[in-house]
GUVORO-219257 format. One record per residue (C-alpha): chain; y, x, z. Coordinates in steps of 0.2 Angstrom, whole numbers, plus 5000, padded with zeros to 4 digits. Each point is the difference from the previous one (the first is absolute). Layout:
N
<site><c>A</c><y>Y</y><x>X</x><z>Z</z></site>
...
This chain:
137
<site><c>A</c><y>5067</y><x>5637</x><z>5511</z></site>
<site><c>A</c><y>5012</y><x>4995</x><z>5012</z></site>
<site><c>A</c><y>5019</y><x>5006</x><z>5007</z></site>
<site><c>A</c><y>4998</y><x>4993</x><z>5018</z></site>
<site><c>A</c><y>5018</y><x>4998</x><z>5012</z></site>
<site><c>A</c><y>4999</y><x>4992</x><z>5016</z></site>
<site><c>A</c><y>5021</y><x>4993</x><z>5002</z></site>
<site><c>A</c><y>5008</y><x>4983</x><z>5006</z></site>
<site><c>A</c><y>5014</y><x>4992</x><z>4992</z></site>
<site><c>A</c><y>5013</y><x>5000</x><z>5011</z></site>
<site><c>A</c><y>4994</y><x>5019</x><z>5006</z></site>
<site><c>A</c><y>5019</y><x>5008</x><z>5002</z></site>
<site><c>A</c><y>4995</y><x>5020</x><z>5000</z></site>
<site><c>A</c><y>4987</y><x>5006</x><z>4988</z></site>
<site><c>A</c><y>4994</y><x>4985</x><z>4991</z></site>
<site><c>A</c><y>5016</y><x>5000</x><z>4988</z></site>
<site><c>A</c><y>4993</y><x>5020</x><z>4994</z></site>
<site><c>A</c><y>4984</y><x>4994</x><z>4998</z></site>
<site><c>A</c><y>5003</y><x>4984</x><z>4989</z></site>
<site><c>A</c><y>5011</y><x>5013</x><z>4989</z></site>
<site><c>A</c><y>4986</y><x>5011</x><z>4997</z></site>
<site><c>A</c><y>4986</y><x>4985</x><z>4998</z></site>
<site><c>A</c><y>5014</y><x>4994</x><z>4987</z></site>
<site><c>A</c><y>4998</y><x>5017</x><z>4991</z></site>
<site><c>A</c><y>4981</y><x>4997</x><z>4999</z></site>
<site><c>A</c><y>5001</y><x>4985</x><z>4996</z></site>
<site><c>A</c><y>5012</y><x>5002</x><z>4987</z></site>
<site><c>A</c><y>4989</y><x>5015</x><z>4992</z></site>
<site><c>A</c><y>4983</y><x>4989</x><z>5001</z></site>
<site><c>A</c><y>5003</y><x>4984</x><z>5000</z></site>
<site><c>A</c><y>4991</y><x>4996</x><z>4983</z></site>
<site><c>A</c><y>4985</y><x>5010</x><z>5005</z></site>
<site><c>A</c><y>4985</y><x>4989</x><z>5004</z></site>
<site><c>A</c><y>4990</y><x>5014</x><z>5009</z></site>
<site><c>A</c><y>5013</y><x>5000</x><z>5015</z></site>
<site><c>A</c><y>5007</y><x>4991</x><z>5013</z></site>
<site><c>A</c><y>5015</y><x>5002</x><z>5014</z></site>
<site><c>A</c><y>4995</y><x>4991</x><z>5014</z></site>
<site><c>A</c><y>5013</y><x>4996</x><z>5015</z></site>
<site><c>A</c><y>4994</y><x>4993</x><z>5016</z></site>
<site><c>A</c><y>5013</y><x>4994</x><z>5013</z></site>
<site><c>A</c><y>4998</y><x>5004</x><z>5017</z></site>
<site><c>A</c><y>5010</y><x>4985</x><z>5006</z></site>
<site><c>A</c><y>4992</y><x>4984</x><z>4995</z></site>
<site><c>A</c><y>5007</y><x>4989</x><z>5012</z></site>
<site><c>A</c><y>5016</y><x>5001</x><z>4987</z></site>
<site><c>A</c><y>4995</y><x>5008</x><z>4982</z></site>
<site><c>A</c><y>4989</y><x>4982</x><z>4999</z></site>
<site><c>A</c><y>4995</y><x>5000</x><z>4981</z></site>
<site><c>A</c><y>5016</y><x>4992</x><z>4993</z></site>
<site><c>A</c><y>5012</y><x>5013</x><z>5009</z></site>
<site><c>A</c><y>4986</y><x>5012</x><z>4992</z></site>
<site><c>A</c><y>5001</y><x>4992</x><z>4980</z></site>
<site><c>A</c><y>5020</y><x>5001</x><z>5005</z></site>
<site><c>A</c><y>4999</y><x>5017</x><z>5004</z></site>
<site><c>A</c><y>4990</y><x>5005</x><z>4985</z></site>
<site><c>A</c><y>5012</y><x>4991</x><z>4988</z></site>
<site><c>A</c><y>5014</y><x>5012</x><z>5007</z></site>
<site><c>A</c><y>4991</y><x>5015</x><z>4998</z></site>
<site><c>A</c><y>4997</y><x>4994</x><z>4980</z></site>
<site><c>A</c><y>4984</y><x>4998</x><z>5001</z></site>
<site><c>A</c><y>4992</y><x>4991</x><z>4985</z></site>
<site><c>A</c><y>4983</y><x>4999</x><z>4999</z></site>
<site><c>A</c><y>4985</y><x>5002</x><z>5015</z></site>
<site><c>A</c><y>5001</y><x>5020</x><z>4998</z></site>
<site><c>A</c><y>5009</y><x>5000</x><z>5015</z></site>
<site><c>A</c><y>4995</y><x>4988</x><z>5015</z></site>
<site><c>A</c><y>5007</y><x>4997</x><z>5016</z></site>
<site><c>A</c><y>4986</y><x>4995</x><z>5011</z></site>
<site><c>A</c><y>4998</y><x>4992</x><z>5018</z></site>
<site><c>A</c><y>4988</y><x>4994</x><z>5012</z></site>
<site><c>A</c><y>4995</y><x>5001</x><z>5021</z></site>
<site><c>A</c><y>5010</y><x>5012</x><z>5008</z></site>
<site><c>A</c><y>4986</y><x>5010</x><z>5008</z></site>
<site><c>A</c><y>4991</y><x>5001</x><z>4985</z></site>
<site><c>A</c><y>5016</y><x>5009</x><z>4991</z></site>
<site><c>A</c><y>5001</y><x>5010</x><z>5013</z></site>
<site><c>A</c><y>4983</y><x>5006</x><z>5002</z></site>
<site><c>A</c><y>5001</y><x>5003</x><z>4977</z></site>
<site><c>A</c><y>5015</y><x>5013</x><z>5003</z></site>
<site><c>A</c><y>4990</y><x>5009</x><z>5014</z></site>
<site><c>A</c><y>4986</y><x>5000</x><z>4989</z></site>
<site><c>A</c><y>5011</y><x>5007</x><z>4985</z></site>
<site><c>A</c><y>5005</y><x>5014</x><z>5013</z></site>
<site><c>A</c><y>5019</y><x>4992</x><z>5000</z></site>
<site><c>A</c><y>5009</y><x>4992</x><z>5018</z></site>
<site><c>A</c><y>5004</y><x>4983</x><z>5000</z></site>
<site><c>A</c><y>5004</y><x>4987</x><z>5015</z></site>
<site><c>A</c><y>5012</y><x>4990</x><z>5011</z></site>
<site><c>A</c><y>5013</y><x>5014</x><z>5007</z></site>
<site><c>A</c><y>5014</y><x>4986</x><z>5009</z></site>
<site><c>A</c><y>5010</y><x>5017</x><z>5006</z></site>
<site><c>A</c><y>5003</y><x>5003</x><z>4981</z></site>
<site><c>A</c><y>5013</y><x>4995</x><z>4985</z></site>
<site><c>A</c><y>4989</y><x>4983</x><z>4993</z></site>
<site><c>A</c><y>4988</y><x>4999</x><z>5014</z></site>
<site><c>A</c><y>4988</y><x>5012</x><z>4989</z></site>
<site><c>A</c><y>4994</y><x>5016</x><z>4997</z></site>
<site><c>A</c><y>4991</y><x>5006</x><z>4987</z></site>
<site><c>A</c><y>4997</y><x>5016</x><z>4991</z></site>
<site><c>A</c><y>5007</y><x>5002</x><z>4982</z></site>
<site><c>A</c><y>4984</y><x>5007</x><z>4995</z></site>
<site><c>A</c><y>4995</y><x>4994</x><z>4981</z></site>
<site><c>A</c><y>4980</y><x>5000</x><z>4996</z></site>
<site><c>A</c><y>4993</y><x>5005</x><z>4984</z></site>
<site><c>A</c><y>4984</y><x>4989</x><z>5000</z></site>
<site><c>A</c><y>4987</y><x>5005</x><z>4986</z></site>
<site><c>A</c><y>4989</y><x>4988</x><z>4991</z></site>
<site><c>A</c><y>4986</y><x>5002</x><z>5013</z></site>
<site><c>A</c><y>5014</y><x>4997</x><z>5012</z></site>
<site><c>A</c><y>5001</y><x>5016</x><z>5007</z></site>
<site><c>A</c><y>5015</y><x>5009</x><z>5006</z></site>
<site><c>A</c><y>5006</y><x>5013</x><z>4987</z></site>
<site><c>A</c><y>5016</y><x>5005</x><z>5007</z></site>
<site><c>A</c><y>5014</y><x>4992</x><z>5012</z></site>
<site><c>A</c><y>5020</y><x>5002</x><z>4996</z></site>
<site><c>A</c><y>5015</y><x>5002</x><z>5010</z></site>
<site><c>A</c><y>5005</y><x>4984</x><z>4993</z></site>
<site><c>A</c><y>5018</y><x>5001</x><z>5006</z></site>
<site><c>A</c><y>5005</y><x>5013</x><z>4986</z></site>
<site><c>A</c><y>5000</y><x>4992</x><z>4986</z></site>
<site><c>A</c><y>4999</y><x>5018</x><z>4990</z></site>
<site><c>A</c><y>4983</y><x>4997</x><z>5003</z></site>
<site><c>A</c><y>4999</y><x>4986</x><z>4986</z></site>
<site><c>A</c><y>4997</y><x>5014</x><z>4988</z></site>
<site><c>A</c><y>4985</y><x>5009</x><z>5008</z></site>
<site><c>A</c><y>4992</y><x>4982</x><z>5006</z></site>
<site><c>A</c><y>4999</y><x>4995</x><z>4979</z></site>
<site><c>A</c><y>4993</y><x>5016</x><z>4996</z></site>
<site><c>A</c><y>4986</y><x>4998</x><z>5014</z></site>
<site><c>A</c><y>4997</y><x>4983</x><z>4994</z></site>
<site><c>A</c><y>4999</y><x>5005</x><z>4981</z></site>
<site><c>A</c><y>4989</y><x>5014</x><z>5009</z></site>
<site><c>A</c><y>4988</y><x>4986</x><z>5006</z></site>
<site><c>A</c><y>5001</y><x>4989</x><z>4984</z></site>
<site><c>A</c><y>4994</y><x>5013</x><z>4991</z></site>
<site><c>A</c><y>4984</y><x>5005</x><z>5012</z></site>
């Protein structure tokens, strides 16, 4: 199962909510071994993967149940349009970027079990709930 964000490291609007409520998660689950948060940045031209292992050791993360991932451009794109979430080059907007705040609930057969506002980090509560939901199953 998987918690999937698409953010960027230098994002100045949303990204900052997000991060809080992935933290919430993260904080919740991170000894479970059946789940994963999995963020993938939409800028990697700069979140290379030591600006990326950086960013993780900010955010406490200790162990691999919470991964910041990257790769082509294109192909990050086309994985957000694919998770029904908005991801690309905006140059009119704050950071260049814009993205939905949209947090994916990914079963184990990786289909989409539900989608969060993740911007309110009130929404920690109901995303552990779902997931226990899904560990259960």
């Amino acid at each position: 199962m998987h918690l999937v964000d698409f953010f960027f490291t230098s994002c100045p609007t949303i990204c900052p909510k997000m991060r809080l409520t992935m933290q919430l998660v993260y904080q919740r689950l991170k000894e479970e071994d059946r789940f994963v948060l999995i963020s993938h940045t939409i800028d990697p031209k700069n979140d290379v993967p030591g600006v990326l292992k950086n960013y993780a050791q900010k955010q406490g993360v200790t162990n691999h149940r919470w991964q910041f991932l990257t790769g082509p451009t294109e192909a990050i794109f086309a994985l957000a349009e694919s998770y029904l979430a908005l991801a690309k080059v905006a140059p009119e907007e704050e950071g260049g970027f814009t993205h939905s705040g949209f947090l994916m609930l990914l079963d184990g057969q990786h289909h989409l079990r539900a989608v969060y506002d993740g911007t309110r980090s009130e929404m920690a509560d109901s995303i552990y709930s779902d997931i226990q939901i899904l560990i259960n199953e």
